[in-house]
C-alpha positions, 0 to 999 in steps of 0.5 A, spaced: 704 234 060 709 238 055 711 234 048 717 230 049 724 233 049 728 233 043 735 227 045 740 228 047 745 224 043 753 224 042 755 229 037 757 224 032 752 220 032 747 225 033 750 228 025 751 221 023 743 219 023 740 226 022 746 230 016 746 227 010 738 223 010 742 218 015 746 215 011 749 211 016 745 207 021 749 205 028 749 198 030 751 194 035 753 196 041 753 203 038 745 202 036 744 200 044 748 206 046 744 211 042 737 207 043 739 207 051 741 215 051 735 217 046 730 213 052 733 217 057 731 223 055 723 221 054 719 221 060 718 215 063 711 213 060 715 213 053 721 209 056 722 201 055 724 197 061 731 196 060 734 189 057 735 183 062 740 177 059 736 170 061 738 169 069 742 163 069 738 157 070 733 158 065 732 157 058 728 164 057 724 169 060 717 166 057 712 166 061 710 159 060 719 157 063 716 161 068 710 157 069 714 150 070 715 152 076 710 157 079 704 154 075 699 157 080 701 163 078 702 162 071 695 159 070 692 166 073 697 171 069 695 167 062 688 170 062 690 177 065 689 183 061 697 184 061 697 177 058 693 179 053 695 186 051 700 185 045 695 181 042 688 186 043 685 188 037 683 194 038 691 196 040 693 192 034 687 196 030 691 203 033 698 202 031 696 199 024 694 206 022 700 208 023 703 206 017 710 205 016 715 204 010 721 201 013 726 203 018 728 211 017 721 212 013 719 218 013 712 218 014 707 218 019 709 213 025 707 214 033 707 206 034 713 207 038 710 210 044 705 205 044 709 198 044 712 201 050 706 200 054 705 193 051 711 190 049 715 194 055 722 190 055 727 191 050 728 184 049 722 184 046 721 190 041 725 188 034 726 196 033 729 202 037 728 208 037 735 214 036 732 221 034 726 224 032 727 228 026 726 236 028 724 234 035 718 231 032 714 224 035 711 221 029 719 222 025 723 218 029 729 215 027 730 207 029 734 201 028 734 193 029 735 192 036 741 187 037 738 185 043 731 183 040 728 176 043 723 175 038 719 170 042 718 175 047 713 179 043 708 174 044 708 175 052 706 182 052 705 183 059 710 177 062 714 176 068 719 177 066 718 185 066 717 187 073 720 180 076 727 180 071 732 186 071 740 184 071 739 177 070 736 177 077 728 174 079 726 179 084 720 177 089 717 179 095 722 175 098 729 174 095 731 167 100 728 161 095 733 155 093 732 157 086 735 154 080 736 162 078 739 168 082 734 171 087 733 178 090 729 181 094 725 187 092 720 192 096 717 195 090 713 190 087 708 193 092 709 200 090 704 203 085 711 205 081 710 199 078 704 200 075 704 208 073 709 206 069 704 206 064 697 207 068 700 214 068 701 216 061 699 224 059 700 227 053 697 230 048 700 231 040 696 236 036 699 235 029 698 227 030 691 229 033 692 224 038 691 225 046 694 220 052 689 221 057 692 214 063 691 218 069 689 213 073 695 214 078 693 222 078 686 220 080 689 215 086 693 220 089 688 225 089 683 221 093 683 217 100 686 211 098 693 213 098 692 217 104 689 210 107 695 206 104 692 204 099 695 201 093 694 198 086 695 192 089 692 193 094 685 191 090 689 189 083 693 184 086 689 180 092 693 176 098 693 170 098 697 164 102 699 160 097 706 155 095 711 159 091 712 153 087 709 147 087 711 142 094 714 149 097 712 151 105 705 155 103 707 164 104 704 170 103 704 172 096 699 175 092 694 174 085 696 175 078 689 176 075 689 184 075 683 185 075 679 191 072 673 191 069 673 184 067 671 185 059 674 179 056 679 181 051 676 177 044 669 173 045 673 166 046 675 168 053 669 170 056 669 163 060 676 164 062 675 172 065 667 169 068 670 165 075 675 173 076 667 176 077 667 172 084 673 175 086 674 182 085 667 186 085 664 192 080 667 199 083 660 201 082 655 199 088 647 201 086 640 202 090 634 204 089 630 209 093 624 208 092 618 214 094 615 212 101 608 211 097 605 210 091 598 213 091 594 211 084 594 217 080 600 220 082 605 223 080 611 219 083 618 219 083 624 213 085 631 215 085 637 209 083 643 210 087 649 209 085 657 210 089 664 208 087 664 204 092 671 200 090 675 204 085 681 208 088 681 212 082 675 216 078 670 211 075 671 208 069 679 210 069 684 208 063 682 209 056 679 215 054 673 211 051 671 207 057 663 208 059 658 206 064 651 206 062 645 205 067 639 205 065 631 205 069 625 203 067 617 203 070 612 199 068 606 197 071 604 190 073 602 188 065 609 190 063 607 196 060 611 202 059 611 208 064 617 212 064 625 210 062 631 214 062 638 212 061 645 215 064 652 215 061 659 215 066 664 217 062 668 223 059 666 224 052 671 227 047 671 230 039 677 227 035 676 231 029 677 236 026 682 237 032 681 233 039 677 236 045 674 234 051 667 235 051 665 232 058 667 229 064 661 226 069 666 220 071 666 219 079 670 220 084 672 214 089 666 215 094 663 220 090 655 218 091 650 221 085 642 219 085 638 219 078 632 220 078 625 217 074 618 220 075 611 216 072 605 216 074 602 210 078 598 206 075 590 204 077 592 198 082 596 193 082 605 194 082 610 198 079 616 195 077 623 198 077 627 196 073 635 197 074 641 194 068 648 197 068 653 195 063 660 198 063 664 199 055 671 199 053 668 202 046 662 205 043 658 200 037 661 205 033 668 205 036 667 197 034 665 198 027 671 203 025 676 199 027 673 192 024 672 189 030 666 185 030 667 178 032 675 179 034 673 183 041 668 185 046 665 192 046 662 192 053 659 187 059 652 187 063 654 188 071 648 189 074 640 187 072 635 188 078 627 188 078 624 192 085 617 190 085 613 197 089 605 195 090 601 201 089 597 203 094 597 209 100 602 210 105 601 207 112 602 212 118 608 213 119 610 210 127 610 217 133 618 219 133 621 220 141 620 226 144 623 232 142 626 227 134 625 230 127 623 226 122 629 226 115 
């Protein structure tokens, strides 16, 4: 995706902030109005949702005044990765890089167009962004927000972003005696929703930073969405369920939005465990194994692997997201015969400049089959051991951002021993006439 676009501000305000070392900085309404026109000149992963005033009926837009009523789903979002992503080390990590001198700094600072995917209302953001000094991202020229709700940050990812515009509650339904205004709105089922920020392409060569979310793209060029498939389709599962405590049970849907279940900090890996029950691994494997193992032998087992419950390429997101399976044979005494270890990822250099150097990731449905070879031993047993784990960052990843202790690099999602007795093959059975054998 092309840089950006340098805004499009009124020609006063425009000479008021970037003539003369902007000597004067807007305010109030002056200051939404620029923030307002300066997003709408960006694409759309760069824009904030828009402000909401408190609906009437309710105290705030924090999820927890939500959950008085809708606790079922509050309990489901509190573990969720949305709930989480203001909070998330190694995100916190990123934007501390950025170091910032105070508002209309002049150094390096990108951390704008990361909070919009994490604090995405602007209700929830205490800066605004007005200009870019020469067109250039890491040289905005920001504001206090006037309209900044300071204990909304907190919620990252809440309700209130795609539930709340106007002053209005939006759900599937729009008919509820509510103690607030209620509207109806199809499009929470759309994956626009969710591509606002899981569609963020972009690369920035002086920053030495890419955004490579392309997991919408990956969706619409496979067969899911020709099948009707959507984000929350597998993200957000039906349920029938009260919409409030003592209301007639109706068809709604989960608030988990479950990925691959990492737990975003060790503490919280006994709340994300349950979720594993629910939302299965995108990677289904098997072991095909040699129709015999005569002692001696030069043998030969293949694991396959399929992404059997990904729309999307698998792993998708973060650019440093990974799958690693690993194969081992040993005879019966444990003895080491053979192993051999398979990355799934795309694999970039960041340095001197950003380049990617390899992308083996699978495509929905996409089959690949790894192979190991050993010789059979004497007698006895061969056994094949097959574990597979899935990474959001390398060990070395980890250690760089001093994150040791506060996140979680990585889980194991499959472990599986296949026991194969050494010995002849028997005979294999006559086909029908005129068959062929595979």
């Amino acid at each position: 995706m092309p840089r950006p676009p340098a805004p499009v501000l009124p020609a006063i305000l425009a000479l008021s902030l970037l003539a003369g070392g902007c000597e004067r900085a807007p305010v109030g309404e002056e200051a939404i109005r620029a923030a307002d026109a300066f997003a709408a000149s960006q694409p759309l992963y760069l824009q904030p949702f828009p402000y909401t005033p408190v609906p009437d009926g309710i105290a705030d837009l924090r999820p927890e005044t939500c959950g008085a009523c809708h606790a079922e789903i509050y309990e489901e979002w509190r573990v969720s990765t949305h709930a989480r992503a203001w909070e998330d080390a190694q995100f916190q990590a990123e934007l501390e890089k950025q170091h910032v001198t105070g508002l209309f700094g002049t150094k390096a600072d990108a951390r704008w167009m990361c909070v919009n995917c994490h604090i995405p209302l602007v209700n929830q953001q205490e800066e605004r962004v007005v200009a870019l000094r020469g067109g250039e991202v890491h040289r905005p020229v920001k504001v206090r927000n006037p309209q900044f709700m300071p204990d909304l940050v907190d919620s990252a990812i809440g309700c209130a972003t795609c539930h709340v515009r106007g002053g209005v509650v939006y759900g599937p339904y729009g008919d509820t005696a509510a103690p607030h205004p209620v509207a109806r709105d199809d499009g929470l089922l759309r994956p626009d929703v969710c591509l606002r920020c899981h569609q963020a392409e972009a690369e920035f060569p002086k920053l030495n930073l890419v955004c490579v979310f392309r997991t919408g793209a990956e969706w619409e060029g496979g067969p899911w969405d020709e099948e009707g498939r959507t984000c929350q389709t597998c993200h957000m599962p039906e349920v029938e369920r009260p919409l409030v405590a003592g209301g007639p049970p109706r068809p709604t849907r989960r608030h988990w939005f479950g990925g691959s279940l990492i737990p975003k900090h060790p503490d919280y890996e006994a709340e994300i465990a349950p979720l594993r029950d629910v939302y299965p691994d995108g990677l289904e494997l098997e072991l095909v194994p040699p129709p015999s193992l005569p002692p001696g032998d030069r043998a030969r087992v293949e694991v396959r692997g399929t992404n059997a419950h990904a729309g999307h390429l698998l792993p998708t997101g973060d650019p440093e997201r990974f799958i690693e399976v690993e194969v081992r044979a040993r005879d019966g005494a444990g003895n080491l015969l053979a192993e051999a270890k398979h990355r799934i990822g795309s694999r970039y250099e960041w340095h001197p400049e950003v380049k990617l150097l390899e992308d083996n990731r699978l495509k929905p449905r996409e089959e690949r089959r790894w192979a190991l070879e050993f010789e059979v031993p004497a007698g006895g047993e061969v056994r094949v051991e097959v574990v597979a784990s899935k990474h959001r960052l390398t060990e070395e990843t980890m250690a760089y951002h001093h994150l040791d202790g506060r996140y979680v690099a990585g889980r194991r999602f499959y472990e599986r021993t296949f026991v194969l007795p050494v010995g002849e093959a028997a005979p294999a059975p006559p086909l029908p006439p005129g068959a062929r054998r595979p």
